[in-house]
N, CA, C and O of each residue as an XYZ file, in Angstrom:
172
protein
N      78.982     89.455    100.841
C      79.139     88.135    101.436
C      79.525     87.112    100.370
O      80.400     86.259    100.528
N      78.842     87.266     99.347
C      79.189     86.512     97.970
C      80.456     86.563     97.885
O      81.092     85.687     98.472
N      81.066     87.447     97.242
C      82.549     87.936     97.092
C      83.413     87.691     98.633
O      84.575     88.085     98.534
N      83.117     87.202     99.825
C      83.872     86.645    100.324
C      83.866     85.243    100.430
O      84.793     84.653    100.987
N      82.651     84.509     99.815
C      82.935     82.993     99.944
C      83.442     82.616     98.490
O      83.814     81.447     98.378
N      83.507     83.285     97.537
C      84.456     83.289     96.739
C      85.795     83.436     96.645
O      86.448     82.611     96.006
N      86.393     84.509     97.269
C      87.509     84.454     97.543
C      88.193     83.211     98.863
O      89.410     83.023     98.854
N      87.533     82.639     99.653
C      87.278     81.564    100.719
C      87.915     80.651    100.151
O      88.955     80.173    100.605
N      87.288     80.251     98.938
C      86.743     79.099     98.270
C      88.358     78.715     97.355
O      89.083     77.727     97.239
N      88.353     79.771     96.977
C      89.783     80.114     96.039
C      90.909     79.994     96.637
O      91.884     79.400     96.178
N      90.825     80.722     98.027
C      92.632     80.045     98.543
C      92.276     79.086     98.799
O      93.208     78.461     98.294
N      91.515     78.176     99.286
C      91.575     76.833     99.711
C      91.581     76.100     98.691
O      92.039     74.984     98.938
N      91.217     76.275     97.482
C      91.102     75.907     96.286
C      92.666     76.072     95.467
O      92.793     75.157     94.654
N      93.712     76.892     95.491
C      95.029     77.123     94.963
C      95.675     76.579     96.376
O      96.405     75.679     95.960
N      95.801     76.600     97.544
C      96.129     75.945     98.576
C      96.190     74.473     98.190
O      97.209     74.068     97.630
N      95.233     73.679     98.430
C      95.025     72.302     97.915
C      95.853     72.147     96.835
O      96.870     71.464     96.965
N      95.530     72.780     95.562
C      96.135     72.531     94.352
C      97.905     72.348     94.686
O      98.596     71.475     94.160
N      98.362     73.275     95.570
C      99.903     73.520     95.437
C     100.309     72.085     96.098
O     101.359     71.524     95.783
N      99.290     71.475     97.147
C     100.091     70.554     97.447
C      99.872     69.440     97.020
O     100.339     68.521     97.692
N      99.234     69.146     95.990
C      99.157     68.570     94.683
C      98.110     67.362     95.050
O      97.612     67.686     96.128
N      97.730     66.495     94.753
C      96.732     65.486     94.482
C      96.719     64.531     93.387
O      96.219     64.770     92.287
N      97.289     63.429     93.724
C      97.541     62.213     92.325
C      96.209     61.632     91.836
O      96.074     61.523     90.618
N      95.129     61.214     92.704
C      94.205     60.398     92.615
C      93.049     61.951     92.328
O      93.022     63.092     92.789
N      92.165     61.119     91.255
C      90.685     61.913     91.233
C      89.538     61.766     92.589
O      88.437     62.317     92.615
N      90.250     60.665     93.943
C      89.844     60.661     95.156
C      90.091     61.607     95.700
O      89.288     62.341     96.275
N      91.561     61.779     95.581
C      92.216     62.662     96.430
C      91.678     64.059     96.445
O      91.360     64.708     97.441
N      91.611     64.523     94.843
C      90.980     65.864     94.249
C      89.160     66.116     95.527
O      88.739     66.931     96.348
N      88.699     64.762     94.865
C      87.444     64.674     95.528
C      87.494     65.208     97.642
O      86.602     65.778     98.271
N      88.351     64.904     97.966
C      88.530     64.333     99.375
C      88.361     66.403     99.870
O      87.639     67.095    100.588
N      89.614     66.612     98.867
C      90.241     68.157     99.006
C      89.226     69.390     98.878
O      89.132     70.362     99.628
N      88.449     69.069     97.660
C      86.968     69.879     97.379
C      86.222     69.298     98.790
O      85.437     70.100     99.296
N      86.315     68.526     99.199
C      85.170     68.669    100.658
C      85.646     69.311    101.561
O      85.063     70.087    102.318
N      86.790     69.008    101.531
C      87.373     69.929    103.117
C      86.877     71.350    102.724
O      86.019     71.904    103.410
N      87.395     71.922    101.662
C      87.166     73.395    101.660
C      85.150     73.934    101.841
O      84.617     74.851    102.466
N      84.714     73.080    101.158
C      83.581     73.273    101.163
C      82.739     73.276    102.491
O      81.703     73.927    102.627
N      83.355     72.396    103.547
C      83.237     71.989    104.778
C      83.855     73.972    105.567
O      83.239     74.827    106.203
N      85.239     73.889    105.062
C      85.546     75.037    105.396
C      84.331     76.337    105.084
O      83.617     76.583    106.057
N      84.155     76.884    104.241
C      83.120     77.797    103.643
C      81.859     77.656    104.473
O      81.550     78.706    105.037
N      80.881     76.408    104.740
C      80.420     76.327    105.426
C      80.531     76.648    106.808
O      79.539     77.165    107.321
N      81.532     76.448    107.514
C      81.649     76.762    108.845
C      81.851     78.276    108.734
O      81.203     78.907    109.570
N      82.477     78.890    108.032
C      82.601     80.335    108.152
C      81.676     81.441    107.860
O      81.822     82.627    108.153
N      80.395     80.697    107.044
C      79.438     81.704    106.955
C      77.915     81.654    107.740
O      76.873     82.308    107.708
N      78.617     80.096    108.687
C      77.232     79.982    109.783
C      77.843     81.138    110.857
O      77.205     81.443    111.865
């Protein structure tokens, strides 16, 4: 289960990254969604 919210975590994490982020908000905004994501998938 570990090793899949890791890998989870990671495309949404290189996902985000590709579509880039100017502001250290923006960065901030992007780490929640995914984290939001991860959460919903392992309730």
């Amino acid at each position: 289960m570990k090793k899949i919210m890791i890998a989870v975590f990671m495309m949404f994490f290189i996902l985000f990254s590709i579509q880039g982020c100017n502001t250290v908000k923006g960065v901030g905004k992007d780490i929640e969604k995914a984290g939001e994501a991860i959460q919903k998938t392992t309730n």
